[in-house]
C-alpha positions as CSV (number, residue, x, y, z in Angstrom):
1,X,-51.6,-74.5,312.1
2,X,-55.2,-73.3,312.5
3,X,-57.6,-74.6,315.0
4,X,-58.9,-77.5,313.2
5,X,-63.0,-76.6,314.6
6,X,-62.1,-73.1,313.4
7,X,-61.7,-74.6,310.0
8,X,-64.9,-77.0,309.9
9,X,-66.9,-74.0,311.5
10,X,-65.4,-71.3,309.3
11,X,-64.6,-72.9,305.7
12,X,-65.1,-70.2,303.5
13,X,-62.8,-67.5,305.6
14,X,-60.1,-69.9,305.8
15,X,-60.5,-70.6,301.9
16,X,-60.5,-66.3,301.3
17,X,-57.3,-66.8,303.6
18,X,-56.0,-69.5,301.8
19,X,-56.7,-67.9,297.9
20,X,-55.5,-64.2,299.2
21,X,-52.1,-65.9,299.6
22,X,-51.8,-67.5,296.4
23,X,-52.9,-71.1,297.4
24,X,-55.8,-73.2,295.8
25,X,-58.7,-73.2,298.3
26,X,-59.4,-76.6,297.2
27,X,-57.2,-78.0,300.3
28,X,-59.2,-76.8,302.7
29,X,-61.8,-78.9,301.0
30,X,-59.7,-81.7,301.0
31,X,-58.7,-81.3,304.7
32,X,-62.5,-81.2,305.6
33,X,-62.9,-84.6,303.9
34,X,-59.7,-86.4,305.8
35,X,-61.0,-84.7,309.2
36,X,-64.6,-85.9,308.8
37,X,-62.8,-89.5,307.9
38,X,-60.7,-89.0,311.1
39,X,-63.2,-87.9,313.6
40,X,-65.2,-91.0,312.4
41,X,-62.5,-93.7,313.0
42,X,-61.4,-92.1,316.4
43,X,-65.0,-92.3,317.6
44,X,-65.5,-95.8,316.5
45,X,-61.9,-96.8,318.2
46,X,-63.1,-95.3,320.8
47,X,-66.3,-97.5,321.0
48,X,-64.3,-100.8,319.8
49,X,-62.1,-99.7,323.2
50,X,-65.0,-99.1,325.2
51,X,-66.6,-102.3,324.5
52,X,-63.5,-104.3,324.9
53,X,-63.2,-102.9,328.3
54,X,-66.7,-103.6,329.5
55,X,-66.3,-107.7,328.3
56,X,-66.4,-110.3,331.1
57,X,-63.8,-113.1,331.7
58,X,-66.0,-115.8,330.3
59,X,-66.1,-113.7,326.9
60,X,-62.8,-114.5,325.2
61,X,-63.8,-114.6,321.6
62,X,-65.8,-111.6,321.5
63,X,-62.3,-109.9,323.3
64,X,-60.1,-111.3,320.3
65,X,-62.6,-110.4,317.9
66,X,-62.4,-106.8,318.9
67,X,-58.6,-106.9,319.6
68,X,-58.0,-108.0,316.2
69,X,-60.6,-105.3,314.4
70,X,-58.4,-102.6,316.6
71,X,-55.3,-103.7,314.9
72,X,-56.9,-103.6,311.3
73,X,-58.7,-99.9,312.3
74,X,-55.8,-98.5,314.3
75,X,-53.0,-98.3,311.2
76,X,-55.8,-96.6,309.2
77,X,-56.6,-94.2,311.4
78,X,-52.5,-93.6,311.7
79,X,-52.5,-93.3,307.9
80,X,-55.4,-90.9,307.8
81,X,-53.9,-88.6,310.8
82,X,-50.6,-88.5,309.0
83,X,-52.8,-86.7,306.1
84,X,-55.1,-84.8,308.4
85,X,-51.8,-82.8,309.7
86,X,-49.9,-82.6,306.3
87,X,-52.9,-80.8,305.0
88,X,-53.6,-78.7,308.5
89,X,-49.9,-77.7,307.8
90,X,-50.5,-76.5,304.0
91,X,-52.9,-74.5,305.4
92,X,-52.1,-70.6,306.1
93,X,-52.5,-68.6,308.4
94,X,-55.4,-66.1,308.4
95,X,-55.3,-62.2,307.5
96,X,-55.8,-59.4,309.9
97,X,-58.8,-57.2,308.4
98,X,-56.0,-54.2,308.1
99,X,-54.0,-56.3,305.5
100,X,-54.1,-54.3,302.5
101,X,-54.8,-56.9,299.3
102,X,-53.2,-57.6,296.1
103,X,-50.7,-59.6,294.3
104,X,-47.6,-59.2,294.9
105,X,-44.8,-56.3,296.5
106,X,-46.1,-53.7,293.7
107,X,-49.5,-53.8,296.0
108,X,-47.6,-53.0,299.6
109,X,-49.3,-49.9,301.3
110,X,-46.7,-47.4,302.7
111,X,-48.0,-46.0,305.9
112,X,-45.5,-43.7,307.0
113,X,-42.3,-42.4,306.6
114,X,-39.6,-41.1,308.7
115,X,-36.4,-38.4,307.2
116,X,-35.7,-36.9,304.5
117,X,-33.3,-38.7,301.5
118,X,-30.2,-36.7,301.7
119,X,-29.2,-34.8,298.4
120,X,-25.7,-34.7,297.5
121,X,-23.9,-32.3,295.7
122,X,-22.1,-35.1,294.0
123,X,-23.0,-38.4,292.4
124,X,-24.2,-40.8,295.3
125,X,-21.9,-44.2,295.3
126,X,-23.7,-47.2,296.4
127,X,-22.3,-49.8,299.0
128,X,-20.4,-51.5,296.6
129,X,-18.2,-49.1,295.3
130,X,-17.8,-47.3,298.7
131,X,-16.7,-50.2,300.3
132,X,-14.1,-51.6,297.7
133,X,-12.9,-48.0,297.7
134,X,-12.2,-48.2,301.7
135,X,-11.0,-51.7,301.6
136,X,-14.0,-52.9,303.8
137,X,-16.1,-55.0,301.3
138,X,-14.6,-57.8,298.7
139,X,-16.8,-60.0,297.2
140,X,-13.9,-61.0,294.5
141,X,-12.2,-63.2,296.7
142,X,-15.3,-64.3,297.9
143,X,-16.9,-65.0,294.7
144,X,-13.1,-67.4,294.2
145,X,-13.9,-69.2,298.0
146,X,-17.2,-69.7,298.1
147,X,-19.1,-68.3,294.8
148,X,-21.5,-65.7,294.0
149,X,-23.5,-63.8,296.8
150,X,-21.1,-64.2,299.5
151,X,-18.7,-61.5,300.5
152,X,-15.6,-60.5,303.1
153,X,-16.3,-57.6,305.8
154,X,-12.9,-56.6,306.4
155,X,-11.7,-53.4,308.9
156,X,-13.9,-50.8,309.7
157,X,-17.2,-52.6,308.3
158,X,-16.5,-55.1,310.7
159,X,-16.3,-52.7,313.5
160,X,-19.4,-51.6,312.2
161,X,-21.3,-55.0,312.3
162,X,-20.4,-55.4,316.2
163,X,-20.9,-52.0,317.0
164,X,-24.9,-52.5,315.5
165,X,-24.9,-55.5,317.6
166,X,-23.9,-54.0,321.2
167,X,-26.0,-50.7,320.7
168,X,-29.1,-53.1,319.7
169,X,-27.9,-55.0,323.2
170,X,-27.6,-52.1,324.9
171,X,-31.6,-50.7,324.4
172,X,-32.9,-54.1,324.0
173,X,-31.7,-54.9,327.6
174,X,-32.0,-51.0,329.5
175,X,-35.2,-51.7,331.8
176,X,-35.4,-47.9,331.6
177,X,-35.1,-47.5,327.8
178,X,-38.2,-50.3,327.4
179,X,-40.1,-48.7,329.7
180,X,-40.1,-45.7,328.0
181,X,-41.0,-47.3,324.6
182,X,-43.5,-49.7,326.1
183,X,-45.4,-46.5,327.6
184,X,-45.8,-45.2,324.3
185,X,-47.7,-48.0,323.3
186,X,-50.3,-47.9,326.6
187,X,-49.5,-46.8,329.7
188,X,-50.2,-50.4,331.1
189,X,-48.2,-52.2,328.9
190,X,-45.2,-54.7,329.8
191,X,-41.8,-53.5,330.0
192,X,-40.1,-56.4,330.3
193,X,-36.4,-55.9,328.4
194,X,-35.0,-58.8,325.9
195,X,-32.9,-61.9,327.6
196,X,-29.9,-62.4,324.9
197,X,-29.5,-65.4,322.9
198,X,-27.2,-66.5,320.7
199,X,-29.0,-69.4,319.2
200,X,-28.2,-72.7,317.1
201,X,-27.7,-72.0,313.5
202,X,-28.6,-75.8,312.9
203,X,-32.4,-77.3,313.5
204,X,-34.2,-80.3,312.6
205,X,-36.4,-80.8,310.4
206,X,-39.6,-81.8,312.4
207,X,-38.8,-78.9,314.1
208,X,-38.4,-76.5,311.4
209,X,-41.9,-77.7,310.0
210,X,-43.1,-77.0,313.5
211,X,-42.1,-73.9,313.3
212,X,-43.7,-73.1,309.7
213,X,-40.9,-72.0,308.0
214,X,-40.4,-75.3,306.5
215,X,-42.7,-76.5,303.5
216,X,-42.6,-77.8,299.9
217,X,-43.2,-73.7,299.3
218,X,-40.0,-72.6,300.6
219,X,-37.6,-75.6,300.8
220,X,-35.8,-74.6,298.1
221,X,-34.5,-71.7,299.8
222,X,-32.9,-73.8,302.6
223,X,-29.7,-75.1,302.8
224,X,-30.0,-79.2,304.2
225,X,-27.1,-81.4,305.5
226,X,-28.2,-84.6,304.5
227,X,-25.5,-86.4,306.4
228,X,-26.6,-85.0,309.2
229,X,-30.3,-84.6,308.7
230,X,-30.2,-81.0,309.8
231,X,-31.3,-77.7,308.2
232,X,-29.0,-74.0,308.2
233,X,-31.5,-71.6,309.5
234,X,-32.8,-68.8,307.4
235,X,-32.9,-66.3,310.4
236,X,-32.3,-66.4,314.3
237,X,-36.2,-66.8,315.4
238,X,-35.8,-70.1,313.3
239,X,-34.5,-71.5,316.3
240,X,-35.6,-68.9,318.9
241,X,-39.1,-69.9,318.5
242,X,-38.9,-73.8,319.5
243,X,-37.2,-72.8,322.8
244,X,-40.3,-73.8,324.4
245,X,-41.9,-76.7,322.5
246,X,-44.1,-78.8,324.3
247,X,-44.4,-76.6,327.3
248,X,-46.9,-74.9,329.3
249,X,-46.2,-71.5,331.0
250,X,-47.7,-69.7,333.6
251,X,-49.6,-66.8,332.1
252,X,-47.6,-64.6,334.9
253,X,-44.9,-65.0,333.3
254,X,-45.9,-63.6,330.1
255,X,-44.5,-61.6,327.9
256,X,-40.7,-64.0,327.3
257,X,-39.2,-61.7,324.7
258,X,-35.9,-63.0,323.6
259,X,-32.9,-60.8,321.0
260,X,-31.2,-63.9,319.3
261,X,-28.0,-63.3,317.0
262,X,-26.9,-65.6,314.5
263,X,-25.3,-66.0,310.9
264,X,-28.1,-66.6,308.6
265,X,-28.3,-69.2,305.6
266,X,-30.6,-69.0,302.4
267,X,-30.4,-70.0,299.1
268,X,-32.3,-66.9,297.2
269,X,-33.1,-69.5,295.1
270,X,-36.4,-67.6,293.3
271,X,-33.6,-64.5,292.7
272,X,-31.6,-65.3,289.9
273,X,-30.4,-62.4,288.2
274,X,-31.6,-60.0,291.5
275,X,-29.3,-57.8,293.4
276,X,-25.9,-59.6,292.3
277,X,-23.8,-56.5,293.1
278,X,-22.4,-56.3,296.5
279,X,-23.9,-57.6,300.0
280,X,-27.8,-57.0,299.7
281,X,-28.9,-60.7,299.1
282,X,-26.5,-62.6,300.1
283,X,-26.3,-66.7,301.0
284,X,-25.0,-66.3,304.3
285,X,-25.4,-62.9,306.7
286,X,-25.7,-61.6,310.1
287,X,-29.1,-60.9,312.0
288,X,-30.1,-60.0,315.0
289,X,-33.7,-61.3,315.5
290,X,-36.7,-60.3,318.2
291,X,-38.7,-63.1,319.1
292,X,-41.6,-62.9,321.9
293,X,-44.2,-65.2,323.5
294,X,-47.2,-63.4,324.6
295,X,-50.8,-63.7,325.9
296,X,-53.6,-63.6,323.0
297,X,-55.1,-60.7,324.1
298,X,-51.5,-58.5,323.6
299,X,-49.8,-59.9,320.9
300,X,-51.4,-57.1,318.3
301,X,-50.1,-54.8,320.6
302,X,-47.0,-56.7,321.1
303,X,-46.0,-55.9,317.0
304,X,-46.8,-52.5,317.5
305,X,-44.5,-52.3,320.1
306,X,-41.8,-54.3,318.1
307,X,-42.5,-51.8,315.3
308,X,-41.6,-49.1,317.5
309,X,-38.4,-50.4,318.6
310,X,-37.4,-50.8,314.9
311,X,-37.9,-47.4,314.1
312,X,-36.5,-45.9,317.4
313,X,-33.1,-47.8,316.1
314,X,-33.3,-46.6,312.6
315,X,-33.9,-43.2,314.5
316,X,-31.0,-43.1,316.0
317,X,-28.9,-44.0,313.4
318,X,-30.3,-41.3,311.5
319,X,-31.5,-43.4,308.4
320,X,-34.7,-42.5,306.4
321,X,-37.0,-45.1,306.2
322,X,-40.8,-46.1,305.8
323,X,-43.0,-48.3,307.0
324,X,-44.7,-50.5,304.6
325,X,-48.0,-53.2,305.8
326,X,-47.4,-56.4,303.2
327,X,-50.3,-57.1,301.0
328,X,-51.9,-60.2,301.1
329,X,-50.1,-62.2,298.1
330,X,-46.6,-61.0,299.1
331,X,-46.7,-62.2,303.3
332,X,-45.9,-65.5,304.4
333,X,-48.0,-68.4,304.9
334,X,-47.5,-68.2,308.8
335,X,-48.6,-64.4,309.1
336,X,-51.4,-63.1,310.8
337,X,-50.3,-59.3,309.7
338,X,-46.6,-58.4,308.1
339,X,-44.9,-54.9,308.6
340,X,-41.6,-54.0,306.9
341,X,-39.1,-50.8,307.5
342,X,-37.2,-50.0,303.8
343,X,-34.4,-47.6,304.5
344,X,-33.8,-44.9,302.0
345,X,-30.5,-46.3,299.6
346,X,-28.9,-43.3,297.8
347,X,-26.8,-45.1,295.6
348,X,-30.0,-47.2,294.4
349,X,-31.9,-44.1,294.7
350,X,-35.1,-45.7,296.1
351,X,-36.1,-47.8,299.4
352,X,-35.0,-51.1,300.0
353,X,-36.4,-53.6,303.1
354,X,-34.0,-54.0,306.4
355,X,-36.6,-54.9,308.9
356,X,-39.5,-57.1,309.1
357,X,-42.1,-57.7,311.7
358,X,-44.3,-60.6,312.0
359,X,-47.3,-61.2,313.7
360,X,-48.5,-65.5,313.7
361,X,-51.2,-65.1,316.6
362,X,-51.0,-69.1,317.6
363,X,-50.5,-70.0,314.1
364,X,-47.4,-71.4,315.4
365,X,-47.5,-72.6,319.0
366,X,-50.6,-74.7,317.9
367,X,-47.8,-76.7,315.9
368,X,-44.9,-76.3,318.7
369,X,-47.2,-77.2,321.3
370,X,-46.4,-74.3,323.9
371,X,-49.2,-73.1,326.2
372,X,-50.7,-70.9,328.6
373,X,-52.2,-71.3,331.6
374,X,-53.6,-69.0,334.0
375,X,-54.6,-69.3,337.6
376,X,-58.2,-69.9,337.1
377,X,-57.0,-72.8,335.1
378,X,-57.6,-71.7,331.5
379,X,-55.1,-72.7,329.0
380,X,-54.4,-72.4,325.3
381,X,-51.9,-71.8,322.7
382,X,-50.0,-68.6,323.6
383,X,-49.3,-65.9,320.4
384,X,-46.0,-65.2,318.6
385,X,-44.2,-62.3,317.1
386,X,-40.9,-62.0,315.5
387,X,-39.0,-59.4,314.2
388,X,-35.8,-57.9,313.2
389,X,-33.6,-55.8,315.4
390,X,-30.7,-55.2,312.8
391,X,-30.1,-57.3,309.5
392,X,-26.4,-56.6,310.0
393,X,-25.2,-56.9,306.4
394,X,-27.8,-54.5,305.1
395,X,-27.3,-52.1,307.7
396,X,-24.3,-51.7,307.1
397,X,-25.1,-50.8,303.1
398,X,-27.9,-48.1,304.3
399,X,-24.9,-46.7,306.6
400,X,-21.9,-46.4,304.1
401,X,-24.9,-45.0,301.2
402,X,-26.2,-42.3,303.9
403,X,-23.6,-41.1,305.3
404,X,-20.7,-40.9,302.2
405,X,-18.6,-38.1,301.5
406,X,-17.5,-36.3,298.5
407,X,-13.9,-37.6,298.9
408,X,-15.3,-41.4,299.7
409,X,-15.3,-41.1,303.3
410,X,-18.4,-42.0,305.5
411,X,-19.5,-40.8,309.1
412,X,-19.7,-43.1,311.7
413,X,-23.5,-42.5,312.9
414,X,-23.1,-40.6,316.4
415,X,-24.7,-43.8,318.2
416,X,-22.1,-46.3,316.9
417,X,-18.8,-43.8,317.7
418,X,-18.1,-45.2,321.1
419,X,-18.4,-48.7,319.9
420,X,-16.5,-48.6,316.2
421,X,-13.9,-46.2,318.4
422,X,-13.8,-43.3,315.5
423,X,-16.3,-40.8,313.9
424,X,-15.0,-41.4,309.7
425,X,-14.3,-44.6,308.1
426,X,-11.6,-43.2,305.6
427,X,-9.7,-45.1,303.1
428,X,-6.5,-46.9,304.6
């Protein structure tokens, strides 16, 4: 949610905002309206109150008089907030000047790349066929269990999945190995490593609004447990980010970064017809997800610095990738500035997205309620970034495409050996 005296100072870049991402800048209007209607009732409430308070003994009938125009005024002004925040939450977030603009994904700006695509001397299989040929993927006793998009890891692409997760674990939570990257960004900045989280996969639905990532624009892609009033979370920092809701933090302790794993849920319910073969878009996968809680004046730097982890792992694993900045049409409403990694997919023969990285400045601790302070008593609404570490499932595909062999074999990356306990996923 934006600052609501940002809004009534600064209408017409909240409504460039607002139209950049698709929206009708006619709601900002209609919020104005609602919040001049608001600040009006509150201040004569306030007055009513006042007045009340300043009556004498002997004035009874004046004091019922006023009681009883409170209890017409009060419901109206209860009716009126209920609006004011429904609209503050339709509301996006605003751009960062750097946000390249356009439409949709066929705008994206590519801003760099890292390795070059391998080129085989035989015809590249993709994930799919690779892993039904090693036994390791089967989505044709999953499609009989559960339906389409769902699939069984079996064997060594399991050992793969946990191997991703305990190397991320392992630089994630080296003091030494952050430091190093967090230099890179400025000599000064914090190298405070990642506390582990495995997180609920469950949230409700207040607090899924809270944290943005629930709205009549994307609850179709959510899976809801009516019974139980409770949502399946779309990604880890869906329930990493309320961790601190409705509190107020020291500014010393600044940054709280946090590497969350969970099982992930979504619908893909605006991709019928998309990516049906194999394990790319899926209804339920495996992420591991950064979330941090920073001062204002560091969170740009903080998604720089979450950027740079993401490529240091694709590094490692020796996957080409580039890094793409979202256009304006194609981020979500939360998003001050989007980044994306695509890893190189030989068997598609073009990019495809792994990692995200997103920046909400207080977009969303304005709504969760979680606060600063510092010594000299300043407070405010602290800044958010999240980010992914390793989408597990899609990984995996980037792995098996890269790294195949003429006879269907693939290399273990060199990173992963230790943990997957071999150097060549062969067939069985």
């Amino acid at each position: 949610m934006l600052d609501p005296k940002f809004i009534r100072e600064n209408p017409a870049e909240v409504k460039r905002a607002t139209r950049a991402k698709g929206l009708a800048p006619a709601i900002v209007d209609r919020f104005l309206k609602v919040d001049n209607t608001r600040r009006q009732l509150i201040d004569r409430i306030e007055k009513i109150r006042a007045k009340k308070n300043q009556l004498k003994q002997d004035q009874v009938e004046e004091g019922k008089k006023l009681k009883n125009l409170l209890r017409r005024l009060e419901p109206d002004l209860r009716a009126v907030e209920e609006q004011f925040y429904q609209l503050a939450y339709e509301i996006p977030n605003l751009i960062a000047e750097d946000v390249p603009s356009g439409k949709d994904e066929t705008e994206n700006k590519v801003i760099k790349k890292w390795g070059k695509p391998e080129k085989f001397s035989f015809k590249a299989r993709d994930h799919l066929e690779l892993g039904d040929f090693l036994g390791v993927i089967d989505t044709q006793t999953a499609a009989k269990v559960s339906g389409s998009r769902f699939g069984y890891l079996k064997g060594d692409a399991v050992l793969l999945e946990f191997a991703l997760v305990s190397y991320a674990l392992s630089v994630l939570t080296d003091k030494k190995m952050i430091s190093s990257l967090a230099a890179k960004i400025s000599p000064d900045f914090p190298a405070k490593v990642f506390v582990p989280v495995v997180p609920p996969v469950m949230i409700r639905p207040e607090v899924y609004t809270q944290m943005a990532r629930l709205s009549p624009r994307d609850e179709d892609e959510r899976y809801y447990l009516p019974k139980d009033d409770l949502y399946l979370v779309g990604s880890a920092e869906h329930t990493l980010g309320p961790m601190h809701l409705n509190q107020t933090i020291a500014a010393e302790a600044f940054p709280l970064r946090y590497l969350g794993f969970s099982t992930s849920f979504r619908r893909e319910a605006g991709s019928y017809g998309k990516d049906t073969r194999g394990i790319l878009r899926v209804h339920q996968f495996d992420k591991l997800e950064m979330e941090s809680f920073s001062l204002p004046e560091n969170s740009s730097l903080e998604q720089c610095f979450f950027v740079s982890i993401q490529e240091y792992l694709m590094q490692a694993l020796k996957i080409p990738y580039r890094v793409v900045a979202i256009c304006t049409g194609d981020m979500g409403d939360p998003d001050y500035r989007q980044l994306d990694i695509e890893a190189w997919l030989p068997g598609q023969g073009k990019y495809r997205e792994t990692h995200t990285s997103d920046l909400m400045l207080d977009y969303q601790s304005r709504r969760l309620g979680t606060k600063f302070k510092r010594k000299n008593g300043e407070n405010g609404f602290v800044h958010m970034n999240d980010a992914t570490a390793f989408a597990v499932g899609r990984t995996i595909i980037a792995i098996l495409e890269n790294f195949q062999q003429r006879d269907g074999s693939v290399l273990v990356p060199e990173v992963l050996r230790n943990y997957v306990g071999k150097d060549r996923i062969k067939r069985g």
